[in-house]
N, C-alpha and C positions, 0 to 999 in steps of 0.2 A: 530528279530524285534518284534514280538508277544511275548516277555516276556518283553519290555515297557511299552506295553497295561496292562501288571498285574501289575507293579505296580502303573502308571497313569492313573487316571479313562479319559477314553477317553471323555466324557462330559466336563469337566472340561476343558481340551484342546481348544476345537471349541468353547467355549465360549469365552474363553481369548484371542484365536485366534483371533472371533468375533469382540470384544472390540480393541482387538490390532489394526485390520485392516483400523476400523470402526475411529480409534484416528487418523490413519495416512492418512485417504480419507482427514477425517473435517483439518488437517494443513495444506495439501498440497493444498487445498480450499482458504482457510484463507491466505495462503502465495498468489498465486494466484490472491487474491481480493484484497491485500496490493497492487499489483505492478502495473504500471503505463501502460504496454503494453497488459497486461492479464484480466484487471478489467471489466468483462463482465453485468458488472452493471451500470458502472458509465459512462461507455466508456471512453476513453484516455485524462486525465485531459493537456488541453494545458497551454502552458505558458501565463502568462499576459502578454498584451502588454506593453512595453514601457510608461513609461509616455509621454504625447507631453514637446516641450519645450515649453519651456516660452517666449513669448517676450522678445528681449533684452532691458535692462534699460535704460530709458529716457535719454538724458545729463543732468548733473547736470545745476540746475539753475545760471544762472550770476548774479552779483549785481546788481542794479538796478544803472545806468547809472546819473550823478549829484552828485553822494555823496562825 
């Protein structure tokens, strides 16, 4: 195992490591913030209500009665 270390500067390692880790916190965050049960910011977006109905439509008018 100690002849990895000679040819990999181990600095270079823990940094990319670092980075690597650091990439896969901030997505697993971001996926997280996207979703609808987990979004600890926005709390759990509900659905809209329903529109109301609408009154039903008048009866049509008659003709006027003499013509």
């Amino acid at each position: 195992m100690w002849r990895i270390w000679l040819l990999i500067d181990p600095r270079r390692v823990f940094v990319i490591q670092g980075i690597g880790l650091a990439f896969i916190a901030f997505m697993i965050h971001f996926i997280l913030l996207s979703s609808n049960k987990y979004n600890w910011i926005d709390g759990p977006k509900t659905a809209k209500a329903p529109a109301a109905q609408n009154a039903p439509m008048p009866a049509p008018a008659t003709a006027p009665a003499g013509k």
